[in-house]
N, CA, C and O atoms as a Tinker XYZ file with bonds, in Angstrom:
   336  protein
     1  N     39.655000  -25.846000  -37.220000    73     2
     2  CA    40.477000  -26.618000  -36.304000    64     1     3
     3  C     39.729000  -27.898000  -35.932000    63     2     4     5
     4  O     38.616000  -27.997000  -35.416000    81     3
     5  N     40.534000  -28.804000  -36.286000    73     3     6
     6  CA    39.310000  -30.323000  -35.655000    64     5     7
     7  C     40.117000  -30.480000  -34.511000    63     6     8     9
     8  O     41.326000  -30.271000  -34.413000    81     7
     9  N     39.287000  -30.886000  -33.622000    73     7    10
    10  CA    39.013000  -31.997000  -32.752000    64     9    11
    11  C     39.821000  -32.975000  -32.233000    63    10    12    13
    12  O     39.536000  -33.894000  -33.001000    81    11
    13  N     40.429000  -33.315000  -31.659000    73    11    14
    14  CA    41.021000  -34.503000  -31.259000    64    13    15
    15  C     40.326000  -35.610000  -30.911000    63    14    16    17
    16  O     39.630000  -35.596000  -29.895000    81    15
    17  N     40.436000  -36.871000  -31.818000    73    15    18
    18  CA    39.092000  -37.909000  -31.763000    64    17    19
    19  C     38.735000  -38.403000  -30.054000    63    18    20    21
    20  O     37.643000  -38.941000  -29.868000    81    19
    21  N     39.731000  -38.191000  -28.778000    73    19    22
    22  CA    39.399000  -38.632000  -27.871000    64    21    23
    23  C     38.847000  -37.337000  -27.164000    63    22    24    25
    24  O     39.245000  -37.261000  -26.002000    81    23
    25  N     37.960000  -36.203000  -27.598000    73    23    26
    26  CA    37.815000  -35.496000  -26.893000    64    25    27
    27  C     36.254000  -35.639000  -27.201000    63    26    28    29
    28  O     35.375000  -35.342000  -26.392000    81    27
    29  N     36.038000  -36.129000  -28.466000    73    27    30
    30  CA    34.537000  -36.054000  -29.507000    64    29    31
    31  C     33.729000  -36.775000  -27.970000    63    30    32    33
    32  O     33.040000  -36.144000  -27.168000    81    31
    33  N     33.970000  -37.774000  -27.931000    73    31    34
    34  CA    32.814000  -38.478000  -26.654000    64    33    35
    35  C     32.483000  -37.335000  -25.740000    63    34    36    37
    36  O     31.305000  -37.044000  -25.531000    81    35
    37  N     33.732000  -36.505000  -25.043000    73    35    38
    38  CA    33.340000  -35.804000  -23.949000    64    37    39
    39  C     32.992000  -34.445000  -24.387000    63    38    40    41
    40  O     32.582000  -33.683000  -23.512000    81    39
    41  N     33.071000  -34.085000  -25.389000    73    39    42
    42  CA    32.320000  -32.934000  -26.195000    64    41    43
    43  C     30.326000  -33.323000  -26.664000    63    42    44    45
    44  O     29.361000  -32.584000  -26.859000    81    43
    45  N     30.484000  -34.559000  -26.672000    73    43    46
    46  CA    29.070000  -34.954000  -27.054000    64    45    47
    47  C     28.376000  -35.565000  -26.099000    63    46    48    49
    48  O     27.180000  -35.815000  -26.244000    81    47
    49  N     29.183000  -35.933000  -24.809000    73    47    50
    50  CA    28.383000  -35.723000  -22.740000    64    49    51
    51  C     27.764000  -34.713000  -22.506000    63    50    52    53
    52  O     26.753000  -34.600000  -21.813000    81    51
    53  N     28.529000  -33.643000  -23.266000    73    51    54
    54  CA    28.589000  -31.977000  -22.605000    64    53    55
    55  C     27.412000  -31.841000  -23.578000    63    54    56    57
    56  O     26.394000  -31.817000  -22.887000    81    55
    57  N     27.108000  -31.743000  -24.857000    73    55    58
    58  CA    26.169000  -31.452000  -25.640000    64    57    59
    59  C     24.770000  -32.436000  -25.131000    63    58    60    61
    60  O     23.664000  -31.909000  -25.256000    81    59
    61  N     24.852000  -33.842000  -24.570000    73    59    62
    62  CA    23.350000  -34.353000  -24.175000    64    61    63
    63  C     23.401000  -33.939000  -22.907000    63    62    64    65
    64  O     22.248000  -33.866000  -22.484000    81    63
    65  N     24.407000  -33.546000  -21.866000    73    63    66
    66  CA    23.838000  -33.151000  -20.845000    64    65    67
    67  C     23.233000  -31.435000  -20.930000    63    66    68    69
    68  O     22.539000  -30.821000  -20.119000    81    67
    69  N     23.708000  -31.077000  -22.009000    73    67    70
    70  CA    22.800000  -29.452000  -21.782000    64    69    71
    71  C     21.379000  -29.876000  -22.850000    63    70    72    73
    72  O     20.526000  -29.004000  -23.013000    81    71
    73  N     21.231000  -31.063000  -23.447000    73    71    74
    74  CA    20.191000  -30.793000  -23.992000    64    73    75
    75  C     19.107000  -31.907000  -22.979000    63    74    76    77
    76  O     17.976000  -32.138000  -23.408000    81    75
    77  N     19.498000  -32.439000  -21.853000    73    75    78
    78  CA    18.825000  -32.494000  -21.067000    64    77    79
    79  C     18.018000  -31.645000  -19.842000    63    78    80    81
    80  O     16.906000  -31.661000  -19.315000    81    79
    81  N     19.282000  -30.895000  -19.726000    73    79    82
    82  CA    18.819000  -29.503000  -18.778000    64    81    83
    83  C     17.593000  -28.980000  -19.685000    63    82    84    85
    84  O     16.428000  -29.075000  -19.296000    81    83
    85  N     18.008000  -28.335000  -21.114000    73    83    86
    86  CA    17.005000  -27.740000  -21.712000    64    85    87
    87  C     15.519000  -28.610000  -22.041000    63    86    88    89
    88  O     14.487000  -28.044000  -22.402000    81    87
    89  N     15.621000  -29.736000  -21.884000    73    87    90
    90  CA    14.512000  -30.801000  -21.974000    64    89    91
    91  C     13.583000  -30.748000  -20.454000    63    90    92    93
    92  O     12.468000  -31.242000  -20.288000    81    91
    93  N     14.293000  -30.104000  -19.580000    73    91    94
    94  CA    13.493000  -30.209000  -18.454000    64    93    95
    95  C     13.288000  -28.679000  -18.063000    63    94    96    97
    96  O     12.543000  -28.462000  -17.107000    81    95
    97  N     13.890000  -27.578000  -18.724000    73    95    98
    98  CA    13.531000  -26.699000  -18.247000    64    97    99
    99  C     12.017000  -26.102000  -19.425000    63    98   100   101
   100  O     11.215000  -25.234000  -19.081000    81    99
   101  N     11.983000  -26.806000  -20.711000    73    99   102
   102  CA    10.642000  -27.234000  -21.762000    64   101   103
   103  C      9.074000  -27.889000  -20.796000    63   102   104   105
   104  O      7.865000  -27.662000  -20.757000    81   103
   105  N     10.320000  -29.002000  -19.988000    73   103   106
   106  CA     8.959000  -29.479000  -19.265000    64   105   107
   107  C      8.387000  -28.685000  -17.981000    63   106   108   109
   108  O      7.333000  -29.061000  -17.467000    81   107
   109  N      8.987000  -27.755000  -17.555000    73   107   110
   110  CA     9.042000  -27.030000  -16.423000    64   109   111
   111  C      7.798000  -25.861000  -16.757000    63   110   112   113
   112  O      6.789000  -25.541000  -16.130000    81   111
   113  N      8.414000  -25.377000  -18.112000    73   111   114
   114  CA     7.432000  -24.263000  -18.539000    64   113   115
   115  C      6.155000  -24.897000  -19.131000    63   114   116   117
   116  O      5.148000  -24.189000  -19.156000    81   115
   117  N      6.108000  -25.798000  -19.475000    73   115   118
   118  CA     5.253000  -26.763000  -19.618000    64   117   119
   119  C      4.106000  -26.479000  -18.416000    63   118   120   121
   120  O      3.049000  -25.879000  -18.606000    81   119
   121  N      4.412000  -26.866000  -17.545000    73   119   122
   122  CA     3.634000  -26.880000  -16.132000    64   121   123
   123  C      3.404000  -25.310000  -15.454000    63   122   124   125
   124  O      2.741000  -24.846000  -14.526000    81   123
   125  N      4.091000  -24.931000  -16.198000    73   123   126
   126  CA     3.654000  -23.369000  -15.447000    64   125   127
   127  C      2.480000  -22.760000  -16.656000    63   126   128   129
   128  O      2.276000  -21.556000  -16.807000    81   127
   129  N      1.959000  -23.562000  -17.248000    73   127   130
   130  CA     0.493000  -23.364000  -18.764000    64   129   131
   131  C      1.245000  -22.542000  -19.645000    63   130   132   133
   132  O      0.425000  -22.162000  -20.481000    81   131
   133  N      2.793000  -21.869000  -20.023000    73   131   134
   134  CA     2.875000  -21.296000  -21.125000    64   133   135
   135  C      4.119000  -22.212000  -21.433000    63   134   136   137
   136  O      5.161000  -21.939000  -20.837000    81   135
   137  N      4.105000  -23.247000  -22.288000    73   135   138
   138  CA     5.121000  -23.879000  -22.921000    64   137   139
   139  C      6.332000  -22.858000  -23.863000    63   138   140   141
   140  O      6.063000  -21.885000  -24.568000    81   139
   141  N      7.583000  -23.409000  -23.613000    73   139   142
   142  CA     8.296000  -22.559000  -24.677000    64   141   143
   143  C      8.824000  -23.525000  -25.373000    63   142   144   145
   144  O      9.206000  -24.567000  -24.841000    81   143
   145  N      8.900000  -23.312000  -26.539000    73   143   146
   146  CA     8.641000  -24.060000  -27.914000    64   145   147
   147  C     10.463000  -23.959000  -27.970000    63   146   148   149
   148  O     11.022000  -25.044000  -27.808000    81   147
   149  N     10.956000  -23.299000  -28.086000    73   147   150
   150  CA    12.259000  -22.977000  -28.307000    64   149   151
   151  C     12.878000  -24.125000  -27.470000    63   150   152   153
   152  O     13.358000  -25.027000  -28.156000    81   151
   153  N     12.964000  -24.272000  -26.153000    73   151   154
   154  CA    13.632000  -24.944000  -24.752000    64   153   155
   155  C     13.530000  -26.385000  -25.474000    63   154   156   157
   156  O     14.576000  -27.022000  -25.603000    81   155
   157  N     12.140000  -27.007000  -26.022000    73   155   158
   158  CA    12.591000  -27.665000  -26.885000    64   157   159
   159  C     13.178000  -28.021000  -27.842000    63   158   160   161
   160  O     13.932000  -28.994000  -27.827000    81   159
   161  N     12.900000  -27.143000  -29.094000    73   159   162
   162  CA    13.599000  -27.166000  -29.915000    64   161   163
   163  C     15.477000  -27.145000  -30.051000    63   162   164   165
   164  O     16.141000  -27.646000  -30.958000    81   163
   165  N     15.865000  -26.570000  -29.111000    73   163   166
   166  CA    17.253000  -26.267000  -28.468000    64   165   167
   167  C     17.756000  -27.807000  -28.207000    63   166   168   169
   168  O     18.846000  -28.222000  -28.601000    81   167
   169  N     16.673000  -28.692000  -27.391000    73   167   170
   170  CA    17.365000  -29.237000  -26.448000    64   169   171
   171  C     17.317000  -30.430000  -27.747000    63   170   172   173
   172  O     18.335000  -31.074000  -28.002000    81   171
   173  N     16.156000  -30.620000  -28.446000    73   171   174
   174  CA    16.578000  -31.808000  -29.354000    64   173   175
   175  C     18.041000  -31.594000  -30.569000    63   174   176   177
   176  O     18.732000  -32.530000  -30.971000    81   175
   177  N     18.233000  -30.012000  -30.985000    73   175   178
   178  CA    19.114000  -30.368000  -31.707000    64   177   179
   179  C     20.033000  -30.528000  -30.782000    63   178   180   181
   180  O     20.684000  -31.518000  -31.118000    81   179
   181  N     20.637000  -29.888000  -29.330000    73   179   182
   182  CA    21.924000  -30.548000  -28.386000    64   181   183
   183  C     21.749000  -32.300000  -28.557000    63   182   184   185
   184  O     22.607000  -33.068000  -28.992000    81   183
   185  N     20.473000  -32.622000  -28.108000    73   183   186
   186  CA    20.594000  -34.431000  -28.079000    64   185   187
   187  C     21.260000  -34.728000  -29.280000    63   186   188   189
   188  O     22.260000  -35.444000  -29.306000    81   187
   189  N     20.601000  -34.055000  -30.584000    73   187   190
   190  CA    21.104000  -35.058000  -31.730000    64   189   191
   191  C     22.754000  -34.863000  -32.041000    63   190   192   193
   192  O     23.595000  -35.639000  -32.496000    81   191
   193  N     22.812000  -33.609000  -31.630000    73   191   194
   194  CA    24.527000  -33.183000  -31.807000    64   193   195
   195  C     25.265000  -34.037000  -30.928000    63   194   196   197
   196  O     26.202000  -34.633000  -31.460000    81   195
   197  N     25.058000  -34.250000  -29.652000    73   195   198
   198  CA    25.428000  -35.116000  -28.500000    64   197   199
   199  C     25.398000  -36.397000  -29.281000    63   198   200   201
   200  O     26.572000  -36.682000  -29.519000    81   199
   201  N     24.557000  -37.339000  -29.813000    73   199   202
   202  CA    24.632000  -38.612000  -29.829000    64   201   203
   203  C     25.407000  -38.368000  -30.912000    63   202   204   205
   204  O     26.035000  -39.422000  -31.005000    81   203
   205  N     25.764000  -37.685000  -31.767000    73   203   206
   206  CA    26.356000  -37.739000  -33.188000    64   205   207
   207  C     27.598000  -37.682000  -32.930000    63   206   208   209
   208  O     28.373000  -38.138000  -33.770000    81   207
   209  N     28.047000  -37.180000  -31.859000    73   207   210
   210  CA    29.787000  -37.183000  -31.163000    64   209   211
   211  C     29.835000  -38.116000  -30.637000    63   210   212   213
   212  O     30.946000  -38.617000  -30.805000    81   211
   213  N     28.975000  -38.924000  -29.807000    73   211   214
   214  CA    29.237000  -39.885000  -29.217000    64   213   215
   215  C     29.516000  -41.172000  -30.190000    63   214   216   217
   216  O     30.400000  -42.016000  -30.039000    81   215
   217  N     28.471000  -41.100000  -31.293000    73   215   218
   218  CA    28.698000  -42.443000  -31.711000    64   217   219
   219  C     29.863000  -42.473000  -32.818000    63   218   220   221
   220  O     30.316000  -43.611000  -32.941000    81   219
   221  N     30.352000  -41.698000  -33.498000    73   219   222
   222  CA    31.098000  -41.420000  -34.723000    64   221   223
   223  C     32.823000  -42.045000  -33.972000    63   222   224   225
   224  O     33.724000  -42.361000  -34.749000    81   223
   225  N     33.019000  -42.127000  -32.467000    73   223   226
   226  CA    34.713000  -42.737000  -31.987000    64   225   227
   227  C     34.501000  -43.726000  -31.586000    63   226   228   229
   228  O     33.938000  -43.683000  -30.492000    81   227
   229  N     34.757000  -45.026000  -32.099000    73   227   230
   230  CA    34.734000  -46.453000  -31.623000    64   229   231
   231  C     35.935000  -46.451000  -30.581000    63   230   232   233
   232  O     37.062000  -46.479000  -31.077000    81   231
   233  N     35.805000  -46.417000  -28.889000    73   231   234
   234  CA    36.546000  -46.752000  -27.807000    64   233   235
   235  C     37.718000  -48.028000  -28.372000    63   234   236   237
   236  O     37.491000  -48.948000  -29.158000    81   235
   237  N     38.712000  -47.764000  -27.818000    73   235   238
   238  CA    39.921000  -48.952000  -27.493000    64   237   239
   239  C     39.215000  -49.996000  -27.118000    63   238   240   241
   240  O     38.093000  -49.895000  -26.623000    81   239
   241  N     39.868000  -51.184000  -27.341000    73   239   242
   242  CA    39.584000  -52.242000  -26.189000    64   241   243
   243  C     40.821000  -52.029000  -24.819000    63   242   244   245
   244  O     42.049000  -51.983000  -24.893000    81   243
   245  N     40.101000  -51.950000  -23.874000    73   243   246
   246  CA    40.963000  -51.585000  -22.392000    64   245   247
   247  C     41.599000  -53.328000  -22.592000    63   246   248   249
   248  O     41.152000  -54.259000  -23.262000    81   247
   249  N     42.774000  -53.234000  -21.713000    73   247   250
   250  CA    43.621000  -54.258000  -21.552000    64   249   251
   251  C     43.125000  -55.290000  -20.127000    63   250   252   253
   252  O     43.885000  -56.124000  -19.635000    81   251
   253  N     42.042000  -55.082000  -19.741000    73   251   254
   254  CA    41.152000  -55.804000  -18.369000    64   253   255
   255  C     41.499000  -57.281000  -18.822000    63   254   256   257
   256  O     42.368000  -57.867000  -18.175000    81   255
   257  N     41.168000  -57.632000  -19.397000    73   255   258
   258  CA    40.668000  -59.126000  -20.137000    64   257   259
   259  C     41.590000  -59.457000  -21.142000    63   258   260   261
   260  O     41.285000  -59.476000  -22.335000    81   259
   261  N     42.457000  -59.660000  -20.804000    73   259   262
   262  CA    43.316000  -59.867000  -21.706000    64   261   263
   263  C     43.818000  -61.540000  -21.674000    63   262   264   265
   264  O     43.887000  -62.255000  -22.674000    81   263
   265  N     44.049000  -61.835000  -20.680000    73   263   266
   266  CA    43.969000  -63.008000  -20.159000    64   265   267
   267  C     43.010000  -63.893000  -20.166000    63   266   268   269
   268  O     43.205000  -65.109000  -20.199000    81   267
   269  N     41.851000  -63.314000  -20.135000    73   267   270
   270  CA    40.928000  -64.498000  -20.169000    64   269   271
   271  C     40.792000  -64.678000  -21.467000    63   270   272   273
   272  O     40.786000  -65.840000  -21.873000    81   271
   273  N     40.622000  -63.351000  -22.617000    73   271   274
   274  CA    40.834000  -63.774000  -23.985000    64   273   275
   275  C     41.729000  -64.665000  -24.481000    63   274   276   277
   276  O     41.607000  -65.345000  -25.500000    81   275
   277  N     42.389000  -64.641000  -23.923000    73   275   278
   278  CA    43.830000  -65.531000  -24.766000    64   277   279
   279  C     43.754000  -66.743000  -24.289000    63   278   280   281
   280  O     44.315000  -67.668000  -24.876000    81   279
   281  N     42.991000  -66.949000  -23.054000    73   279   282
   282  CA    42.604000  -68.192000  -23.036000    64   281   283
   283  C     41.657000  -68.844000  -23.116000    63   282   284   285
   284  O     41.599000  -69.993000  -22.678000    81   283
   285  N     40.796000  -68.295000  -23.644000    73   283   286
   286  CA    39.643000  -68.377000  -24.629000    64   285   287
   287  C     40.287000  -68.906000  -25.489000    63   286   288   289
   288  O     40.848000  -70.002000  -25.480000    81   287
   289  N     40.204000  -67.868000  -26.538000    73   287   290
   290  CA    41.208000  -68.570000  -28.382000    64   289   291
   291  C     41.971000  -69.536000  -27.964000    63   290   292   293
   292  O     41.611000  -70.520000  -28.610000    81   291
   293  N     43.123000  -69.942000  -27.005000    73   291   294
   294  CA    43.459000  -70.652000  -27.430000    64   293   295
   295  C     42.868000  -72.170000  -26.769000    63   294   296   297
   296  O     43.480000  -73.234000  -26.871000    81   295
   297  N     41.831000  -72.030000  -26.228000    73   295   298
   298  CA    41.128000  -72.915000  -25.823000    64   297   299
   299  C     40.392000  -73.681000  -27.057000    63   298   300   301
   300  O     40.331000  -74.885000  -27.306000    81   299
   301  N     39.871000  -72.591000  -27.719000    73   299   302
   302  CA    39.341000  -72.708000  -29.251000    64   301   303
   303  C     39.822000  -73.130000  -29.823000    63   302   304   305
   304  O     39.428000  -74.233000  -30.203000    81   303
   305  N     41.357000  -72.445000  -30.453000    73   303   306
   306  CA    42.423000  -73.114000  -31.022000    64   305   307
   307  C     42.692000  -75.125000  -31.078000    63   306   308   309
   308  O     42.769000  -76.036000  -31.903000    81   307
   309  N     42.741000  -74.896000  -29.609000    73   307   310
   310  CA    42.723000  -76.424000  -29.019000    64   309   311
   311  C     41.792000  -77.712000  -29.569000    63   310   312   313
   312  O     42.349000  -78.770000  -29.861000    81   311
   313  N     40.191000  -77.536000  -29.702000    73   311   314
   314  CA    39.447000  -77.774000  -30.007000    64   313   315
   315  C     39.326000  -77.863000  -31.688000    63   314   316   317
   316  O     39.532000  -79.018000  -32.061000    81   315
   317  N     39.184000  -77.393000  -32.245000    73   315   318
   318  CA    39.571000  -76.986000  -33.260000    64   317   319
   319  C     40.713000  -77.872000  -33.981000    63   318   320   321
   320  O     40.616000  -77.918000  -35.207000    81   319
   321  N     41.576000  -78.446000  -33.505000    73   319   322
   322  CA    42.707000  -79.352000  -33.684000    64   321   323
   323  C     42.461000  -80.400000  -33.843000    63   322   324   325
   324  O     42.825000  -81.106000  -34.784000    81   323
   325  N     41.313000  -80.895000  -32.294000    73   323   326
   326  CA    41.182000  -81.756000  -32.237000    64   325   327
   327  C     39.804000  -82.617000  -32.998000    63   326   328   329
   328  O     39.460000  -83.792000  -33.126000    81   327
   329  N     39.404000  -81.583000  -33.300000    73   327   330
   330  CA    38.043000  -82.048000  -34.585000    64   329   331
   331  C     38.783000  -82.171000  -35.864000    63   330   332   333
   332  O     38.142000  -82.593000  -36.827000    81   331
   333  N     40.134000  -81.843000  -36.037000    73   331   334
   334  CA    40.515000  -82.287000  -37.787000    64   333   335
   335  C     41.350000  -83.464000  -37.728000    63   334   336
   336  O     41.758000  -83.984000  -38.766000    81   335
């Protein structure tokens, strides 16, 4: 079953935020003199799974700026005219 591409980002939040928990509960045991090797190991493959969802859905452009774009270009446009 795949995925729905707008869910991949918030499926790959959920995967770096548990491989942050597990990154600090590595450094935790860390400080108590018996490191667990695993807490790391866990938490880097969540990071890499996390960034790999995150980066694979290029976001919309939101409609904020829409206006100033268009008057941009055709500001450009303008210019552009007037150099030929």
């Amino acid at each position: 079953m795949e995925t729905p591409p707008q869910h991949r980002p918030r499926i790959g939040t959920f995967f770096l935020l548990i491989g942050f928990v597990l990154l600090v509960l590595f450094l935790a045991s860390g400080f108590s003199q018996q490191p667990e090797i695993i807490f790391l190991l866990l938490a880097l493959a969540c990071l890499l799974v996390g960034f790999l969802f995150r980066r694979k859905v290029q976001r919309p452009l939101s409609g904020r700026f829409n206006m100033i774009r268009r008057a941009l270009e055709r500001s450009r446009m303008r210019r552009e005219e007037k150099k030929k």
